[in-house]
N, C-alpha and C positions, 0 to 999 in steps of 0.2 A: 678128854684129850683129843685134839686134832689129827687127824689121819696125816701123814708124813707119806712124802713120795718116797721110794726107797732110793738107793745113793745112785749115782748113774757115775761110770765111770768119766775122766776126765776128757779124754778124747771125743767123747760120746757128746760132752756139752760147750765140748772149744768147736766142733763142729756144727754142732747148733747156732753155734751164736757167728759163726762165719758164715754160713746161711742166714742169718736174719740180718744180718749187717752187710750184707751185698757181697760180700768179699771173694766168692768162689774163681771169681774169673781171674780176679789179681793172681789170687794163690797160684792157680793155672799156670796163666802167665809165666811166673816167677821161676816155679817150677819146670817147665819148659825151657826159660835160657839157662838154668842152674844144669840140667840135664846136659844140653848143647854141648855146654862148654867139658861137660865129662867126655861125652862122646868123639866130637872132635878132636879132642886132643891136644900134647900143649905145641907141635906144628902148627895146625889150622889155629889154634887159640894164638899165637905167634905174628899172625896177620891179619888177626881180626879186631878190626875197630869198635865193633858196637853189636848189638841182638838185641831186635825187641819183637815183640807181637803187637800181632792188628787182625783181630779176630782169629780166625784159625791158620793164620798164615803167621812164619816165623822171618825176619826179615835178618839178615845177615851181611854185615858192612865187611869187605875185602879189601887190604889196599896193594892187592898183589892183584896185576887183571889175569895173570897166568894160573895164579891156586884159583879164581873164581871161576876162570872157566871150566877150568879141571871140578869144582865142587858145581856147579851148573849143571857139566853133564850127568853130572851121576847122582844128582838130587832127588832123585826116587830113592835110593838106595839109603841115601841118608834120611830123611823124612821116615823108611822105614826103621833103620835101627833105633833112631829117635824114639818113635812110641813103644817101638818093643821095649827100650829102655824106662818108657815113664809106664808100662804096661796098662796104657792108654792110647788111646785115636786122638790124640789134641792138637795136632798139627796136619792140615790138611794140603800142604804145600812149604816148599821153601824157597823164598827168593834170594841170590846172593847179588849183592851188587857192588 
């Protein structure tokens, strides 16, 4: 009889396989504006048109130029709740525009 690998739990081989199919950065990604939109809130979600990433920058469409510059200044502060929140360093900047 064939030697059998023992059972691996499920997470253990959807993460495998999102690894060998490239997929890490999407998830990333995803996960990052999913987070966002928690954090922010449903105010700032209120006048937000759009969020997406481009590499480690999260990009954030405003169509208030008063909320953006109010989230501009204080874009360190959110880029930090942000990771605290993904309990990750995945955003190394925010731009709002």
């Amino acid at each position: 009889m064939a030697d059998r690998n023992p059972p691996q739990p499920l997470g253990d081989v959807l993460e495998d396989v999102i690894e060998q199919l490239g997929l890490e950065e999407k998830m990333d990604e995803a996960r990052v504006i999913e987070t966002w939109a928690a954090v922010a809130g449903p105010d700032i979600n209120g006048v937000t048109e759009s969020a997406w990433m481009k590499g480690s920058t999260l990009y954030v469409k405003i169509r208030s130029s008063t909320w953006r510059q109010e989230l501009h200044m204080n874009r360190r502060q959110w880029r930090t709740r942000l990771n605290d929140e993904l309990d990750a360093e995945l955003v190394d900047e925010i731009v709002f525009r």
